[in-house]
DRENRO-279569 format. One record per residue: residue in one letter; x, y, z of N, C-alpha, C in turn. Coordinates in pm, whole numbers, plus 50000, padded with zeros to 5 digits. Each point is the difference from the previous one (the first is absolute). Layout:
residues N
AXYZXYZXYZ...
***
This chain:
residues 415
X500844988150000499165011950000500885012450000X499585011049915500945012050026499625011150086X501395000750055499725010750095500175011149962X499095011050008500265015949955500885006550103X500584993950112500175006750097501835005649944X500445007349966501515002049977501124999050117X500444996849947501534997150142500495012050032X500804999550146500525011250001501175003049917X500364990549968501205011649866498945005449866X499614990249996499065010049869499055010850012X499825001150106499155011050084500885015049994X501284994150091501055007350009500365008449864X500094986649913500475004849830499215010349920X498314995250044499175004149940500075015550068X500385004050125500015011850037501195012349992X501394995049960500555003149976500245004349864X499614990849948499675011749821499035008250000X498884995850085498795012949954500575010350068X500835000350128500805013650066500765004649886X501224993549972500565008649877499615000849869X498414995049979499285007449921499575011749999X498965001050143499765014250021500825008249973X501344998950075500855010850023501335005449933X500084988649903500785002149945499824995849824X499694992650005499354988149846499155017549919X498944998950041499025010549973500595010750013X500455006150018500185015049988500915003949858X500974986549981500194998149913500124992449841X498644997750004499054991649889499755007449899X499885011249968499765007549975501055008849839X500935002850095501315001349905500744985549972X499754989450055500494988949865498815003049966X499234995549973499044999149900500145011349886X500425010650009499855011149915501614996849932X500834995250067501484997249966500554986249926X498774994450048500224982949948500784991550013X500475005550135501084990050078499735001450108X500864990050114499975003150155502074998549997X500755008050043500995005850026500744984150052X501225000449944500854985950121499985007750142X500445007350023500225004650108498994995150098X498825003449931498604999750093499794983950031X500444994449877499754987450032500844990150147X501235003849955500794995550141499765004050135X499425014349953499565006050148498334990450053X499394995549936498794995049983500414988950064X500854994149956500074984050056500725000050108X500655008350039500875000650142498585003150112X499325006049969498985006750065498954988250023X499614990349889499184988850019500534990150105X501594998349972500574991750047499814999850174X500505018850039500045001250134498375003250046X499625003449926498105001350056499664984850034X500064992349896499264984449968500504991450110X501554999349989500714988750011501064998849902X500744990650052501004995649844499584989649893X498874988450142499914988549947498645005349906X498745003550016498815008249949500405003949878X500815017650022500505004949879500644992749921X501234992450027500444990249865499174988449929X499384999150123498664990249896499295006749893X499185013550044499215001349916500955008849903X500955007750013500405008349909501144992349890X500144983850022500784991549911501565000650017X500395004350078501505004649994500834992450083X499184987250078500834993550059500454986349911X500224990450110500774989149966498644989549868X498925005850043498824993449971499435012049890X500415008949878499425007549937498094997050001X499595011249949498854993549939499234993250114X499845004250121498954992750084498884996149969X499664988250057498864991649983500054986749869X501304992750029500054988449861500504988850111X499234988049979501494991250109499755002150122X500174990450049500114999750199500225014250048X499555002250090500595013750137501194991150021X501215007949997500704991150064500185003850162X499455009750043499415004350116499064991350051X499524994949965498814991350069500214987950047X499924998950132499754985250052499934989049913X500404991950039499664984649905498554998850019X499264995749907498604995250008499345014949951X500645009250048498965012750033499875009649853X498695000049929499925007049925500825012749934X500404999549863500635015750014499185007550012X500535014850020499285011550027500615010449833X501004993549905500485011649954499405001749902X498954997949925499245007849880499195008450084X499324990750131499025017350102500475009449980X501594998650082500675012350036500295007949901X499894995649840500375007249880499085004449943X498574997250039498635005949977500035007550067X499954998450157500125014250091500765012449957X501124994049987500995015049948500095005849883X499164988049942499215010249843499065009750006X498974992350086498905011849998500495007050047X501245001750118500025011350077500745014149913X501084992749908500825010549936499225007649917X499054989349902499305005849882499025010050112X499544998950072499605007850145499865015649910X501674998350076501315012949979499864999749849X500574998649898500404999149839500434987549926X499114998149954499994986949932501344997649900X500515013149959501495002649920501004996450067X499825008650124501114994950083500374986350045X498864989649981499724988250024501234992549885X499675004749891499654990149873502085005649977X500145015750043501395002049980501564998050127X499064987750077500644997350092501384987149956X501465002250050500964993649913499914984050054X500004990049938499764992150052500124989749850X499394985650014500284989749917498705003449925X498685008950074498664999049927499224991549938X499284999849891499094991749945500974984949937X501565005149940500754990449981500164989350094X499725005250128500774989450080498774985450023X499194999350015499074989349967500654990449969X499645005249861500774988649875501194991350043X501205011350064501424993449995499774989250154X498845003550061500334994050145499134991150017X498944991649897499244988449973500614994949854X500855002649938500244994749858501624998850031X500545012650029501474998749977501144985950085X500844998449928500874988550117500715004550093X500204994950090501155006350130500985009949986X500584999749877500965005349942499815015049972X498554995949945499705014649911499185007350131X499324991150100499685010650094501035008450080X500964993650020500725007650130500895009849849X499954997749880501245009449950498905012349978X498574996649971499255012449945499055007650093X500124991450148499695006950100501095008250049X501574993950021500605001150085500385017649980X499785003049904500015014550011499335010749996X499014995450098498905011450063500585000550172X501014988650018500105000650131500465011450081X501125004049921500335015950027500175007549895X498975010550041499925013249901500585013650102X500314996550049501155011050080500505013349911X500534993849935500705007549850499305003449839X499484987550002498894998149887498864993849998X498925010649928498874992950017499434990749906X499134992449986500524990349923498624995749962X499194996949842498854993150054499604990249846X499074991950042499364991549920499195003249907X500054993949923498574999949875499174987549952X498854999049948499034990849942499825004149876X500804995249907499615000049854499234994549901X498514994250016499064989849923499425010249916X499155012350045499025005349899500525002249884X499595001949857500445004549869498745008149986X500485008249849499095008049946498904993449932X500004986149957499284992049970499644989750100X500554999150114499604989950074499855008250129X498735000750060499885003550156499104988250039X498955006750020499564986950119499724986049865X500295002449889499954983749927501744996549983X500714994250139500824997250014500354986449861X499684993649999499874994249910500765003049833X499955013450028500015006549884501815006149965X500644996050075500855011650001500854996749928X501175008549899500514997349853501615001550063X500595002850107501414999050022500304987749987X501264997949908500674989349966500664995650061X500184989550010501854991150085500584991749952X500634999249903501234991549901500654991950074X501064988650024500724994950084501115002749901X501345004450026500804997949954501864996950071X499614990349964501694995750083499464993650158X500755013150118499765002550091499255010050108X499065007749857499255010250034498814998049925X498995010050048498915005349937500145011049932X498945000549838500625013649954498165003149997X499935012850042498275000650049499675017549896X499325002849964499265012649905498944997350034X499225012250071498965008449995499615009750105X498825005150005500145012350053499004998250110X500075004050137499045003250138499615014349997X498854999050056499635013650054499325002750154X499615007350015499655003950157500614994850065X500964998050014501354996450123499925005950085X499994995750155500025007450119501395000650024X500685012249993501494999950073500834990349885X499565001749859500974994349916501355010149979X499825005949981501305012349936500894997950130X499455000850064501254998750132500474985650117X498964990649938500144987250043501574990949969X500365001750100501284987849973499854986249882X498934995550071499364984949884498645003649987X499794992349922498184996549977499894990149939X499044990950046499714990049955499124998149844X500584996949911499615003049869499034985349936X499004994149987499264992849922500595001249884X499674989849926500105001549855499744985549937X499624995549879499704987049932500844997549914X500014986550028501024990349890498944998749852X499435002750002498424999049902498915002350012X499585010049985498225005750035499474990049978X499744990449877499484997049984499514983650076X501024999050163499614990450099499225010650067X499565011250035499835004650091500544997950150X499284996450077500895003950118501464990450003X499594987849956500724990850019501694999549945X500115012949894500805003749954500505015550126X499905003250038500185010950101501354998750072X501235008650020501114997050101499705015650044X500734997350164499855011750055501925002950012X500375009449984501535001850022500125011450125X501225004250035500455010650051500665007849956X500105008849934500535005749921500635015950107X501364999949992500595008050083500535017149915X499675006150064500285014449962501445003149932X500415004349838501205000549968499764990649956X499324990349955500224987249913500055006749833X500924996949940500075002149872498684998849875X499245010549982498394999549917499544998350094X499755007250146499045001550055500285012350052X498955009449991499505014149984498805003450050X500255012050037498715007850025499315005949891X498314999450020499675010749884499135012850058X499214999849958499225014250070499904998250167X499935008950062499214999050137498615011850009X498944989850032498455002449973499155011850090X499705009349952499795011650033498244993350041X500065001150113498464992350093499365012850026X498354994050004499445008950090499884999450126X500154984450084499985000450136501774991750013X500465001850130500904990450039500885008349942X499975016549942500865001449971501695001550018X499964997650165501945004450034499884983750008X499724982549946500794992049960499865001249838X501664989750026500574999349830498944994449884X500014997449928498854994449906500904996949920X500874987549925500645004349894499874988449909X500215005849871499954986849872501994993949997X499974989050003500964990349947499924995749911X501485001949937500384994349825500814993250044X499474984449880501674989450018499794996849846X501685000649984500565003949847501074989650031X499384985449907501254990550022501224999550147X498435004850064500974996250172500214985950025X501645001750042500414983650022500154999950160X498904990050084499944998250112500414989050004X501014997350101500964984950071498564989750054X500644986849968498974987949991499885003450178X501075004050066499654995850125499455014350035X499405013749946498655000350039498305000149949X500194986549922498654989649997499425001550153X498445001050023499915000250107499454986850050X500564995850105499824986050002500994986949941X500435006949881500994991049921498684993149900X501134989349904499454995949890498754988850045X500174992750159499254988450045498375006850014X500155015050033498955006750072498865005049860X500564998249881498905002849867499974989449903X500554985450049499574988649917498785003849975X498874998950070498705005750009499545009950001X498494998149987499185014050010500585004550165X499634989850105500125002950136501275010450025X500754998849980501105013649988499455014449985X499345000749903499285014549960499035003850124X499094986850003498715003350088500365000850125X501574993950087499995001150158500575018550004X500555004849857500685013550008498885007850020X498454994749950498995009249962499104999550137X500264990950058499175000050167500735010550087X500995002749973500415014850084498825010149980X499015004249884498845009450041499164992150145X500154993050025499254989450085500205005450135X501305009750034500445008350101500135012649949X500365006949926499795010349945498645006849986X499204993049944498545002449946499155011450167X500484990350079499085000650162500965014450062X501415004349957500815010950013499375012349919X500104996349888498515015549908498845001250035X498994987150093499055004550059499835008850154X501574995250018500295006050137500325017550014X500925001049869500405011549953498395009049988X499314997249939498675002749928499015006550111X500224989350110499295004050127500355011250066X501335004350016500785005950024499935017049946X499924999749871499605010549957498005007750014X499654987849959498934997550042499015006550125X501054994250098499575006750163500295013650016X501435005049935500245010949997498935013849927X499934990449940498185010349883499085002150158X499824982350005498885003550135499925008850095X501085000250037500075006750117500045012749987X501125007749867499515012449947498475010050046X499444987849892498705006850001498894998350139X500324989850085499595002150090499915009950088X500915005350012501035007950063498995011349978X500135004449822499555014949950498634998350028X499194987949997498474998949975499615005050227X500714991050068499895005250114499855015950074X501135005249880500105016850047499185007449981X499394993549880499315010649904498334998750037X499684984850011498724997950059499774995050157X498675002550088499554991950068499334989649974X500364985149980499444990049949498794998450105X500184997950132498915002050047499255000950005X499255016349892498905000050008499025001349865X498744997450031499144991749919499705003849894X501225000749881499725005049892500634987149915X498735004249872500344987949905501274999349945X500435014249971501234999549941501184991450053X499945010750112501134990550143500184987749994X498644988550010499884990549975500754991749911X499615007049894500594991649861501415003050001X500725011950052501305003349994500624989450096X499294996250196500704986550030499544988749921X499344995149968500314990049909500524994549884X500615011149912500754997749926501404993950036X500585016450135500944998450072499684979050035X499015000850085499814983950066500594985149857X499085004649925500644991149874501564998849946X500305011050021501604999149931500644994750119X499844997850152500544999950102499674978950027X498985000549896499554983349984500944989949937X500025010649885500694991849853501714997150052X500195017550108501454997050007500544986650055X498734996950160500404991650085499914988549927X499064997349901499904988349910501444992249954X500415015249928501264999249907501004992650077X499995006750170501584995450063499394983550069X498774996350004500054988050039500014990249912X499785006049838500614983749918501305002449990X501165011250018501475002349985500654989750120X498965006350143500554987750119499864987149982X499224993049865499014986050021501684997149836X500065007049947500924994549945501454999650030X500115010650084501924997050045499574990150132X499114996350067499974990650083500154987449919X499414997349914500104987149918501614997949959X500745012549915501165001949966500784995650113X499685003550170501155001250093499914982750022X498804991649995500234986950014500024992149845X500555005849936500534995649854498834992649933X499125001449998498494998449961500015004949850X499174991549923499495007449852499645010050021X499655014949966499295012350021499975006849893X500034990449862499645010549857498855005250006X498844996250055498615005449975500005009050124X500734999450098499435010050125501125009949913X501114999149984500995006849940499385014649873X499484992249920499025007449919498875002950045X499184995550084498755009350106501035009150065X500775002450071500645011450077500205010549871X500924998049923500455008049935498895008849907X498874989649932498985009849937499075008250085X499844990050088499125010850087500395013150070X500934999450065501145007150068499965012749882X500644996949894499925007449917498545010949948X499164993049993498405005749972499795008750120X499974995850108499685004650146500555016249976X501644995449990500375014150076500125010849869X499674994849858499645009549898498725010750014X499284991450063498615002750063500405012150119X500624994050118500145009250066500715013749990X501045001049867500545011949966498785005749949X498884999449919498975005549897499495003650085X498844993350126499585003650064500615010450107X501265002850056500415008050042500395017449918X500404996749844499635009649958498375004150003X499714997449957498335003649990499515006350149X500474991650108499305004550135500985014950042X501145000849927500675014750025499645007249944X499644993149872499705015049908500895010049907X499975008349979500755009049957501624997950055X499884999850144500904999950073501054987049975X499694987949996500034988849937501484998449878X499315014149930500624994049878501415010349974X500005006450143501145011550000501544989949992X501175009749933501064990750002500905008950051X499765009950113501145006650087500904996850127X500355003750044501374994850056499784992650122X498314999250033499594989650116499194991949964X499764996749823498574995750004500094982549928X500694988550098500224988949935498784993249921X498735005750002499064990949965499804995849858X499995011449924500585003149876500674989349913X501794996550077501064997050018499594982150028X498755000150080499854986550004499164995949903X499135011149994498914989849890500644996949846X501535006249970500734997149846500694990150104X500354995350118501344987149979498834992550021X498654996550018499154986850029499674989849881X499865007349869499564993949902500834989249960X501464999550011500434992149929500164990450055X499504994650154500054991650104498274990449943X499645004449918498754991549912500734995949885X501425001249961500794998349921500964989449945X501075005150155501114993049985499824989350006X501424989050021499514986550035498824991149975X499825008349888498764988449944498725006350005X499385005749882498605007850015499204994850120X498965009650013499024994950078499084990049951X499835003649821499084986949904501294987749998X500645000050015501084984649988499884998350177X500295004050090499484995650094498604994550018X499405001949975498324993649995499704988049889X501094998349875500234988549932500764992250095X500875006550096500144983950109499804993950073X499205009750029498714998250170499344990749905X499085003449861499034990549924500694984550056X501255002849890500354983949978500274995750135X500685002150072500284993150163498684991850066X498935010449971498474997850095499354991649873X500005000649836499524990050026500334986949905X502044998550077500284988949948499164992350171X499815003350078499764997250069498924990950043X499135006449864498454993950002499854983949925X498984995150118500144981849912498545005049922X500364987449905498965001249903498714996450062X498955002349960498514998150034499054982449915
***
């Protein structure tokens, strides 16, 4: 049975980012966003600050930078024998809490990121400790990951995607092009997909690592957003890039089969329940906004129809949210005892997503005029352009609901 009740470190965690949200995150949201970056400086100062607010053990969990990048894959190794992990919770918690604060600042935090999944359920011993081992100290340099699958022709019909991979000799020679890269231009590696033949579909699929400075591998544009604007966005070109056999991810044993492709592709399976968490996050922040302004401005109290309908709107968006964060808890609980969770995985993430789109609209609307101001205090604005693409990323909200279909009803016996 799951417990909603949070631990005290995640409590702790969860309170320590929304503090240096308030007080520090927010005040300056504002100018990245208008700048389209968040500063290194700020960033190191950010994580020293999580570290000593949180904890060491907390903050390196959720912010990826310890021995364990990428929290929430694999045993706690914190945890008792027998005893459930706790680390996808704790990486839901400190999602909603940052996206809280700025969902940019979230997404431009240095770390292994969306790459690291992949390398830490697919990769071999080898390739984990060499492509983790340098997030361990960023003292000097900061350092971070990438997820390279989407194409301009292939987004959510993964299936689809036209990057090549030749074998030649002792390498791979791979051509074609990514786009929407989180933290590509400045990512050390990224994990690059690509097919031995479209025409197997998945079954033809290798995932590589492809390291920064590799010869034909390049940056191309970086994507001028309307929300999320201070993270990177960037397109990747590979031009007869020759990547070393040994970083195959997994090696050659791990894509005899389709199963190679598909255990790389169950990383949304933890990810997915992290964008609904994020989602909430921003989400609440709408809520509470307008709560806030609708409180000042009216006495709900008293017995007017209007009033009325103004708390219950407020009441509805305050429904959908709590909705949202209890299929996010029902799927990283499944995740923390290594449980199937593609269908709760995709219920968190679409819904999550719908919810708190909802709650940005409705919070404009219940401000008003006021709502839609974009001056030097007014995040609401600011939130309702970073929410949309959280119905987006990681897999539409209509391809999420094609997997909820099939899950529920491979399920069904015949009549």
């Amino acid at each position: 049975m799951i417990d909603f009740q949070l631990t005290d470190k995640q409590r702790q965690l969860k309170d320590a980012l929304e503090g240096l949200g308030r007080h520090v995150v927010r005040p300056q949201s504002l100018a990245w966003d208008r700048d389209h970056t968040v500063s290194e400086a700020f960033l190191r100062q950010f994580m020293g600050m999580a570290r000593a607010f949180a904890g060491e053990g907390s903050a390196e969990r959720f912010l990826g930078t310890g021995e364990e990048p990428g929290a929430g894959h694999g045993a706690d190794r914190g945890a008792p024998r027998g005893k459930p992990s706790q680390a996808n919770r704790t990486a839901a918690v400190g999602a909603e809490a940052l996206a809280w604060c700025d969902a940019a600042l979230l997404l431009a935090m240095p770390g292994p990121g969306l790459g690291g999944p992949p390398v830490r359920s697919t990769g071999t011993p080898e390739q984990r400790q060499r492509f983790f081992g340098i997030f361990k100290d960023m003292s000097q340099e900061l350092r971070w990951g990438a997820y390279g699958l989407t194409e301009p022709g292939a987004g959510s019909d993964v299936a689809a995607i036209r990057t090549t991979c030749v074998k030649d000799g002792d390498a791979w020679v791979l051509n074609g092009r990514k786009c929407y890269i989180t933290n590509g231009a400045r990512a050390a590696w990224t994990v690059i997909f690509a097919t031995v033949d479209h025409r197997l579909g998945r079954a033809g699929h290798r995932a590589f690592v492809v390291e920064k400075g590799t010869p034909g591998f390049s940056v191309g544009k970086i994507e001028d957003k309307m929300g999320l604007r201070a993270s990177e966005t960037a397109e990747l070109v590979l031009e007869d890039c020759r990547v070393p056999e040994a970083n195959l991810l997994g090696g050659a044993d791990a894509h005899a089969s389709k199963e190679g492709f598909m255990t790389a592709m169950k990383t949304f399976d933890t990810t997915r329940p992290l964008v609904g968490a994020m989602a909430c996050g921003i989400g609440r922040a709408a809520y509470e906004h307008a709560r806030y302004f609708v409180r000042e401005r009216y006495l709900l109290s008293r017995p007017i129809p209007r009033y009325a309908a103004l708390a219950e709107r407020l009441a509805r968006v305050g429904r959908r949210l709590e909705a949202a964060r209890a299929l996010v808890h029902h799927a990283v609980y499944l995740a923390d005892l290594e449980q199937q969770n593609a269908k709760e995985a995709s219920m968190a993430k679409a819904y999550a997503g719908q919810a708190a789109v909802h709650a940005c609209t409705e919070a404009i609307d219940l401000c008003g005029a006021h709502g839609t101001l974009a001056g030097s205090d007014q995040l609401l604005e600011k939130w309702f352009r970073d929410i949309k693409v959280f119905d987006i990323f990681e897999g539409t909200g209509n391809i999420q609901r094609v997997v909820i279909a099939k899950r529920i009803v491979s399920g069904l016996k015949a009549f």
